[in-house]
VOVEXFI-273087 format. One line per field, with one value per residue (C-alpha): residue number from 1; x, y, z; residue in three letters. Coordinates in Angstrom, 1 decimal, decimal comma, padded with zeros to 4 digits, always signed. Example, Ala and Ser with C-alpha at 12.3 -4.5 7.8 and 13.67 -1.06 7.14 Angstrom:
num <- [1	2];
x <- [+012,3	+013,7];
y <- [-004,5	-001,1];
z <- [+007,8	+007,1];
residu <- [ala	ser];
REM end
This chain:
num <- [1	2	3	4	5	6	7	8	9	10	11	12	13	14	15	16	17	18	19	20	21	22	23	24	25	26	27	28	29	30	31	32	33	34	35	36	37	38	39	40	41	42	43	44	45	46	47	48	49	50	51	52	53	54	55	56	57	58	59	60	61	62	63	64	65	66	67	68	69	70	71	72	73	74	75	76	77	78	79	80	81	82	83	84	85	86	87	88	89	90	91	92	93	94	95	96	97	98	99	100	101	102	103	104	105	106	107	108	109	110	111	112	113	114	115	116	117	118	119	120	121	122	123	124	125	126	127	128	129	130	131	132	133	134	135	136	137	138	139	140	141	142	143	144	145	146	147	148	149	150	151	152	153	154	155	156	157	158	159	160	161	162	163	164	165	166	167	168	169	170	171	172	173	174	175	176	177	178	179	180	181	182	183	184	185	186	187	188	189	190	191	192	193	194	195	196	197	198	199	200	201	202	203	204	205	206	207	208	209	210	211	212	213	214	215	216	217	218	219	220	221	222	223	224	225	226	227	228	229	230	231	232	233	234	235	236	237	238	239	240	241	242	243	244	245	246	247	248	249	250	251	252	253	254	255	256	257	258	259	260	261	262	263	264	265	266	267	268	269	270	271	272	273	274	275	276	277	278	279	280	281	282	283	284	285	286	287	288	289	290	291	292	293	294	295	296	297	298	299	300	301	302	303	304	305	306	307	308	309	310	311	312	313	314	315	316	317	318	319	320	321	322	323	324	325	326	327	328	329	330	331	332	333	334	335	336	337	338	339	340	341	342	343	344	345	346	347	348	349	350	351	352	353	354	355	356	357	358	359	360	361	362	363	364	365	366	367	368	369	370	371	372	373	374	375];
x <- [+044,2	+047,8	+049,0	+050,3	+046,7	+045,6	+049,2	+048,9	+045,8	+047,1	+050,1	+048,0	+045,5	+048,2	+050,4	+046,9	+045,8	+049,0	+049,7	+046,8	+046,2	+046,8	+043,0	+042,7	+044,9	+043,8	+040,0	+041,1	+043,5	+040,8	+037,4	+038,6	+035,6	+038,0	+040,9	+040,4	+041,3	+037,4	+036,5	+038,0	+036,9	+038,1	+040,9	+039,3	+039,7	+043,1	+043,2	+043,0	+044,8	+043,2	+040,7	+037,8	+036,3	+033,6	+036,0	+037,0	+034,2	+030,6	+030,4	+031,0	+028,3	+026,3	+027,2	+026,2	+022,5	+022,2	+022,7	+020,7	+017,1	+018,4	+017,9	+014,9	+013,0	+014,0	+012,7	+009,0	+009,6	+008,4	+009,7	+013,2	+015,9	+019,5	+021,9	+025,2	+027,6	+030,9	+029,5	+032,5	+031,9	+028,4	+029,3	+028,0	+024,7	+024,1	+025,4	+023,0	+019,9	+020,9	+020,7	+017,8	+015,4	+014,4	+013,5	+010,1	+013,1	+013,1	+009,7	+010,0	+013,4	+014,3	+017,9	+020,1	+023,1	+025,2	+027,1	+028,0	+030,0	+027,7	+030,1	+030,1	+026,5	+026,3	+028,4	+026,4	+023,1	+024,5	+025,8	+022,4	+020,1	+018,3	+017,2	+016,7	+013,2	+014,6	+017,4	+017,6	+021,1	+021,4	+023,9	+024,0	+023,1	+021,0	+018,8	+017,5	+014,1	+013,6	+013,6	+014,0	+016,8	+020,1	+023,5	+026,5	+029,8	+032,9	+036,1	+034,3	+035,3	+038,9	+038,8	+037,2	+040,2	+042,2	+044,0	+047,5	+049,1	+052,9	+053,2	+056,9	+057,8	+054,8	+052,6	+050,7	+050,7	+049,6	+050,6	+050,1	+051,3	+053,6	+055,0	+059,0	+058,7	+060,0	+058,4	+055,2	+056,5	+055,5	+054,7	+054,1	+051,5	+049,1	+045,7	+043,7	+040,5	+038,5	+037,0	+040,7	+041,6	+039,1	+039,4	+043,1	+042,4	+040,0	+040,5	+044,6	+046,2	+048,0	+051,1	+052,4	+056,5	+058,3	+057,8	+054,7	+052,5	+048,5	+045,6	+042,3	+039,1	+036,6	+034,3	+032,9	+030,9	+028,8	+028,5	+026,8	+024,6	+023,0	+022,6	+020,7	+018,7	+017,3	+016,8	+013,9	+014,8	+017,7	+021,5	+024,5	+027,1	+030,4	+033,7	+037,1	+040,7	+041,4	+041,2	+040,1	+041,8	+044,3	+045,6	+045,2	+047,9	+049,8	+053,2	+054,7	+052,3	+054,1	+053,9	+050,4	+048,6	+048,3	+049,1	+048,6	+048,0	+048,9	+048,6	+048,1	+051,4	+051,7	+053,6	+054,8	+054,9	+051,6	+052,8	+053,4	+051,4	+048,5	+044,8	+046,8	+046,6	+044,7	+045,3	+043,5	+044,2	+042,7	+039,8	+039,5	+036,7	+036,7	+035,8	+032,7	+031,4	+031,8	+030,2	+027,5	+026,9	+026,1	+023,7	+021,5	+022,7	+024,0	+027,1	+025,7	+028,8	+032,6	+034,7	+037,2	+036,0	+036,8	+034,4	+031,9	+031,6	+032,1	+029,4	+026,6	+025,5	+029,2	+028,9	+026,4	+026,3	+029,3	+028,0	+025,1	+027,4	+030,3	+028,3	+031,8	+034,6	+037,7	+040,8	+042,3	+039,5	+040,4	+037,9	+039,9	+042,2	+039,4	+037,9	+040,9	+041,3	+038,2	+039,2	+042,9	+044,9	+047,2	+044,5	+041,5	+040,4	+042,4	+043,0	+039,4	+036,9	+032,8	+030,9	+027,1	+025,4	+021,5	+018,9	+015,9	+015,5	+014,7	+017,3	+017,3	+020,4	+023,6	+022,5	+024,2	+027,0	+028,5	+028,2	+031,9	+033,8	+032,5	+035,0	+033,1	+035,0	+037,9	+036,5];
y <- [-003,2	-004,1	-006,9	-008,8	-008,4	-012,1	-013,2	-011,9	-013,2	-017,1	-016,4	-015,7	-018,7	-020,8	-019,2	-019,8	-023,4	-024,6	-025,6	-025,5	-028,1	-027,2	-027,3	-024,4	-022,8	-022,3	-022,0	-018,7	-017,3	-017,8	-017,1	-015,3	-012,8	-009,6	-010,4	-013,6	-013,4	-014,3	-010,9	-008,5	-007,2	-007,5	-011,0	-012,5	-011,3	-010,0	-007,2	-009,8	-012,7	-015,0	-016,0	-018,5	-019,8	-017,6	-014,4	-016,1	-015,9	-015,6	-018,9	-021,1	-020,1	-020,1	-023,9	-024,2	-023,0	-025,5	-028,3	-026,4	-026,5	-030,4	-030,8	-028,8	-031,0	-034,3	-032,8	-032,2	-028,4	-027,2	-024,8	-024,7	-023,5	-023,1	-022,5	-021,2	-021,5	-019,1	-017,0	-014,6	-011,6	-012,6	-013,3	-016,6	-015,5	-012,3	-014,7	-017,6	-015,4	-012,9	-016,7	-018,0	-014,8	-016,1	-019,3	-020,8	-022,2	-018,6	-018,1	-021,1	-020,5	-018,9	-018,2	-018,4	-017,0	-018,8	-015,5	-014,6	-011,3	-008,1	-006,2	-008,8	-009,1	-005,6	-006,0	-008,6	-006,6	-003,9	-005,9	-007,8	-004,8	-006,5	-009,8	-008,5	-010,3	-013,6	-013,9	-014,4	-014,2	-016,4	-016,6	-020,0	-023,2	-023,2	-020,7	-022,7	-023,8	-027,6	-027,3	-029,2	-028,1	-028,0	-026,8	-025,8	-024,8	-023,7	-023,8	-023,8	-027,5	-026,6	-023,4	-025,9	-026,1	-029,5	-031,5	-032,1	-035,8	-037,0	-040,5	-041,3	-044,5	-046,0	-044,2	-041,3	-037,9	-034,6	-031,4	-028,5	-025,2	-023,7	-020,3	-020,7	-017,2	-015,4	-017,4	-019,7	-023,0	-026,6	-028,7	-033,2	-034,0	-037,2	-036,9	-034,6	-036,4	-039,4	-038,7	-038,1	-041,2	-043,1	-041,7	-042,5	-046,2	-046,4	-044,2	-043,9	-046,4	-048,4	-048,7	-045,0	-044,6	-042,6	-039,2	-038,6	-035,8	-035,1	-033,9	-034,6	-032,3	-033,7	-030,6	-032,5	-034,5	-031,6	-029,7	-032,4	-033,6	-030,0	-030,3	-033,8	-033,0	-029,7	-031,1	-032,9	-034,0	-032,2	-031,8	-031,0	-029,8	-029,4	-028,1	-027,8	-029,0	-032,3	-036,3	-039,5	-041,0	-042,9	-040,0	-037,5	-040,5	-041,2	-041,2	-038,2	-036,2	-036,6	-032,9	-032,8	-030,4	-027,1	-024,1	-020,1	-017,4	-013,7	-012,0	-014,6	-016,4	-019,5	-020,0	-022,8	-020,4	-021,0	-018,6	-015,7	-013,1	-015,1	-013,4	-011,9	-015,1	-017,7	-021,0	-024,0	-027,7	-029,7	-031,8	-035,4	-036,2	-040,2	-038,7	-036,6	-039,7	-041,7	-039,3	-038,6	-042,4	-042,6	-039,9	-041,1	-039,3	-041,1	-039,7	-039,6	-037,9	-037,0	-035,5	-033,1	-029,7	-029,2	-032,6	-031,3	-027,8	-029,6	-031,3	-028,8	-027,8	-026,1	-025,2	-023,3	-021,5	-020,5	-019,0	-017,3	-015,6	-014,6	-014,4	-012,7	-014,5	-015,3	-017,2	-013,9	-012,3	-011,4	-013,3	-016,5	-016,2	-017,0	-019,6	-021,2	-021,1	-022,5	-025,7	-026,1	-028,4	-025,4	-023,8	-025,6	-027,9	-030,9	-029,2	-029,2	-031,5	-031,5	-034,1	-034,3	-036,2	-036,3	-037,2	-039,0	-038,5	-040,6	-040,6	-042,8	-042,6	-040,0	-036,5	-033,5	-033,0	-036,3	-037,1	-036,7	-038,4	-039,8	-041,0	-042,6	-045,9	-043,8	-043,2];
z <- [+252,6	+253,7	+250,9	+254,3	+255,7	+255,1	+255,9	+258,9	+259,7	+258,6	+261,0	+264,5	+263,5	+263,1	+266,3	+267,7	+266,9	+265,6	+261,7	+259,4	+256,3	+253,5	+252,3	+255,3	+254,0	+250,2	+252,2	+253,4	+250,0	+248,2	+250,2	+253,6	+254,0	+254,3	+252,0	+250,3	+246,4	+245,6	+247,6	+244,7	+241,7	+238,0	+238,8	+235,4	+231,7	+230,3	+233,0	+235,9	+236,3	+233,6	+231,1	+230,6	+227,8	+228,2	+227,7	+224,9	+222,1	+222,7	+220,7	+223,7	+225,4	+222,2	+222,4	+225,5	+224,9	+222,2	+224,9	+227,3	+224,9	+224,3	+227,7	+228,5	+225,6	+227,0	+230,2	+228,4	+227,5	+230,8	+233,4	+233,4	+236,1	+235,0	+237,6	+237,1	+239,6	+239,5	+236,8	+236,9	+235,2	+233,3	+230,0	+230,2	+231,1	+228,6	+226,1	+226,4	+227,3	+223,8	+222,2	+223,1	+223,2	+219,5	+220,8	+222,6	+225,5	+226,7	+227,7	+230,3	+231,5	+234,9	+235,0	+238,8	+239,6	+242,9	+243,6	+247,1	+246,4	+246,5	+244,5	+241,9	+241,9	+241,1	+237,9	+236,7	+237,0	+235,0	+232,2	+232,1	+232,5	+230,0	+231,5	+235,2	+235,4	+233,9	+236,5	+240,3	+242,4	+245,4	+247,9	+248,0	+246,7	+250,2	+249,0	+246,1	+246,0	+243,8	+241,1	+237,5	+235,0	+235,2	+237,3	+235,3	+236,2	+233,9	+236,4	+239,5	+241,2	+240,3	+242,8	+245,9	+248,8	+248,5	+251,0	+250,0	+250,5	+250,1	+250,7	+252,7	+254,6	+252,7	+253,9	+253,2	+255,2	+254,9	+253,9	+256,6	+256,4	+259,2	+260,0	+260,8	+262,8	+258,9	+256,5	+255,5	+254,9	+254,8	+258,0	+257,1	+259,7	+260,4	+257,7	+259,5	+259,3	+258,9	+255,5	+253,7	+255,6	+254,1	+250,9	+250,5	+251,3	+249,2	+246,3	+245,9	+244,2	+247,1	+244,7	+244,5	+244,9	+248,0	+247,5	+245,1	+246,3	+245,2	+246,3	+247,3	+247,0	+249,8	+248,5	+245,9	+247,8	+250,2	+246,5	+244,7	+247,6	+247,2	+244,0	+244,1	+247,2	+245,2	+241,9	+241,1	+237,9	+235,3	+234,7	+236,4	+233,5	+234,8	+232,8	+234,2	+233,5	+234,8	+234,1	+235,0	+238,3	+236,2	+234,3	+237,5	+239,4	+236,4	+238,0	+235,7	+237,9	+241,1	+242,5	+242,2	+239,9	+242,6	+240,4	+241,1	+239,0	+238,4	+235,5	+233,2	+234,5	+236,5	+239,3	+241,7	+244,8	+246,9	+250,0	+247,9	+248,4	+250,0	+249,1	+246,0	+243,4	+242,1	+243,5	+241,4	+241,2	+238,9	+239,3	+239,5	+237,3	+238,9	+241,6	+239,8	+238,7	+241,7	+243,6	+241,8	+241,3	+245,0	+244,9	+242,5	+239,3	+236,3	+234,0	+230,2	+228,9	+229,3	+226,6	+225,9	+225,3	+221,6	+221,2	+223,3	+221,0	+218,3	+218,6	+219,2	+216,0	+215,6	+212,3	+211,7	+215,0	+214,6	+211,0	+212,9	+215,4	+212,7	+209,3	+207,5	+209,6	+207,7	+208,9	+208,9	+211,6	+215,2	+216,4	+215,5	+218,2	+220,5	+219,0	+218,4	+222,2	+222,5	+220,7	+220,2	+221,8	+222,7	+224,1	+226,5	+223,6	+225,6	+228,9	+229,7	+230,0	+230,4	+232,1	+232,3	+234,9	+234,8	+237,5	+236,6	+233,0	+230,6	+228,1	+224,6	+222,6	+222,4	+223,9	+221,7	+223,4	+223,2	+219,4	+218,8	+221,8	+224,9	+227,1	+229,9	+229,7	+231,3	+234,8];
residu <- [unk	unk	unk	unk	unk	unk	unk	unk	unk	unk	unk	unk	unk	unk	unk	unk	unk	unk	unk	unk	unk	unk	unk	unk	unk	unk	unk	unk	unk	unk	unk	unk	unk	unk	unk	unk	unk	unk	unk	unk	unk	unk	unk	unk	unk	unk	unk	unk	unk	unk	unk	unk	unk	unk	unk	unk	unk	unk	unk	unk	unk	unk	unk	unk	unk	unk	unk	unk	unk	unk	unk	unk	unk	unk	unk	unk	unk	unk	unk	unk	unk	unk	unk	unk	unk	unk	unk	unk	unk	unk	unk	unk	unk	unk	unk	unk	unk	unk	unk	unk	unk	unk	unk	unk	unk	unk	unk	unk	unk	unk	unk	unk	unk	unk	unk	unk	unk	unk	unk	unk	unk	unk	unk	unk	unk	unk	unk	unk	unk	unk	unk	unk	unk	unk	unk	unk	unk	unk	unk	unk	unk	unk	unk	unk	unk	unk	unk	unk	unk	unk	unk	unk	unk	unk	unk	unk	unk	unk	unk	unk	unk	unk	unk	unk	unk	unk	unk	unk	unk	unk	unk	unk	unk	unk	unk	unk	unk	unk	unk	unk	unk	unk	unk	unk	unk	unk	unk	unk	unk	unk	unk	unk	unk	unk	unk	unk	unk	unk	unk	unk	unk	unk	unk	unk	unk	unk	unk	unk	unk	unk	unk	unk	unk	unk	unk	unk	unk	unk	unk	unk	unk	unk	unk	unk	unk	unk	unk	unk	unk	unk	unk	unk	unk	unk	unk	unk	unk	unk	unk	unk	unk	unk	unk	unk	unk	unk	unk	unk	unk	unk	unk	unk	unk	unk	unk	unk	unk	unk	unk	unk	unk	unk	unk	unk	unk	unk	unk	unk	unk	unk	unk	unk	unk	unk	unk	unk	unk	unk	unk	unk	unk	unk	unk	unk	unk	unk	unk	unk	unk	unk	unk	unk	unk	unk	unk	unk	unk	unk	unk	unk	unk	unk	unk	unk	unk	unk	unk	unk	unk	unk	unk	unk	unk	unk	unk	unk	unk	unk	unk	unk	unk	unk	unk	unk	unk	unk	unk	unk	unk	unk	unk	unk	unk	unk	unk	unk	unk	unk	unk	unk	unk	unk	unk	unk	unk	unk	unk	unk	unk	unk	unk	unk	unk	unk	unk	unk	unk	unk	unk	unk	unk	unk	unk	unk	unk	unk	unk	unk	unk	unk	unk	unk	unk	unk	unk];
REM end
């Protein structure tokens, strides 16, 4: 594959139909079925292009598997579906499955992978050669039967295409993206639809200066209405870096938060090498919430990640899975990252929505912080 393969193929679409939005745009860099980024192998862990919290230490999803058997009792102990969406390279899964063999949760758990990529499938089935009749891979979220558990993500929602806005002349436009007959380049056009112009009436503060540029992720919305018309009764636990609406239009935040990734460095330049880096933005968990609210689930939690872990039963999992650590071990560096403020102890949040369960008191996860008065 030529690097200007996708490049080439964003030039005749747009000499074809004429600029594309931006969302488009980051649509095809990350998920175009030939050359999108999403398509090849190894782009996380510290070969790729960056790291999750599940490359990290196999304590975080330890963590995790205590919230997950909190959840499948207040559901009655029955048959239990988790569904992980983005499970990158299966860490995740081998980690909580290795956890909870031990424990009576196992037996009644069936475990789903939302993976599209074959060759990504494949990886997973050899790292969890172990678990191959407790786990399903579907393409889609389509494909899933109803079912009562739980859906978790760990940057997923921050990887959905976004619109980009600017507001000028007091009013907001969007961001398209152009080709000047050399370059890629930037295009201010009307908002291409009905849906980003009602969410900007609605949902942007009205009082934004000249110049200040976001984004909007419409995805949300057609995600989450799978979810709830699938699940008959559960979870959806989501983790990302992002904020509450007032934090994600503070006005220090007037470029936005799009960001790409290549080899575990950041950079500003969204044309580059299109298909070739990470492009994320971060999510806007108001608009979680919101969302979710109109779909009939109800947000029981949101917290900073470090409050999260630190919450579920930290201590002595974190014994079980390092009997002999010292401050001195290597495996500090990872759990540090894990729940550091200079790592994704601040930078990420979780929020936990539930559908029809009865719920009395804190769940787990939420003991330490619960921030729900900020959405």
């Amino acid at each position: 594959m030529k690097i200007s393969a996708l490049k080439e193929r964003i030039v005749e679409k747009i000499k074809t139909k004429g600029p594309i939005a931006f969302q488009e745009f980051m649509r095809m860099c990350l998920y175009d079925k030939d050359f999108g980024y999403y398509t090849k192998p190894d782009r996380i862990g510290i070969k790729g292009d960056y790291i999750t919290s599940s490359h990290c230490s196999p304590l975080f999803s330890r963590l995790l598997a205590n919230q997950f058997i909190e959840f499948w009792e207040l559901l009655g102990k029955g048959n239990f579906c988790l569904v992980e969406m983005g499970a990158g390279a299966g860490f995740s899964a081998k980690d909580i499955l290795n956890y909870i063999r031990p424990h009576p949760f196992y037996e009644k758990i069936r475990y789903v992978i939302i993976e599209q990529n074959e060759a990504a499938k494949e990886t997973h089935k050899r790292l969890l050669s172990d678990f191959l009749n407790k786990i399903t891979w579907l393409d889609s979220l389509e494909d899933l039967n109803e079912f009562t558990g739980c859906v978790f993500s760990n940057e997923l929602l921050d990887a959905f295409p976004v619109h980009v806005i600017q507001k000028d002349s007091s009013q907001f436009h969007e961001i398209y993206v152009d080709f000047n007959g050399r370059e890629l380049c930037e295009k201010t056009g009307p908002l291409s639809s009905v849906a980003l112009q009602e969410y900007v009436l609605n949902h942007v503060p009205s009082d934004l200066p000249n110049g200040y540029r976001t984004e909007v992720n419409l995805a949300i919305q057609p995600w989450l209405s799978a979810i709830a018309a699938r699940m008959i009764s559960g979870f959806v636990l989501t983790i990302d870096y992002g904020h509450s609406a007032n934090e994600f239009f503070d006005l220090s935040r007037n470029r936005g938060t799009l960001m790409s990734y290549v080899s575990h460095r950041t950079s500003e330049d969204l044309f580059a090498c299109p298909g070739e880096q990470d492009i994320t933005a971060h999510v806007n968990f108001s608009d979680l919430n919101r969302v979710g609210l109109q779909l009939g689930f109800s947000t029981i939690g949101y917290a900073q990640q470090w409050a999260f872990l630190g919450s579920l039963d930290f201590e002595k999992t974190l014994k079980d899975t390092y009997p002999n650590l010292t401050p001195f071990s290597p495996e500090m560096a990872g759990i540090k990252m894990l729940i550091f403020p200079q790592g994704m102890g601040t930078s990420h949040k979780v929020m936990v929505q539930a559908k029809d369960v009865k719920i009395n008191g804190k769940i787990k996860g939420f003991l330490l912080q619960n921030r729900m008065d900020r959405l």
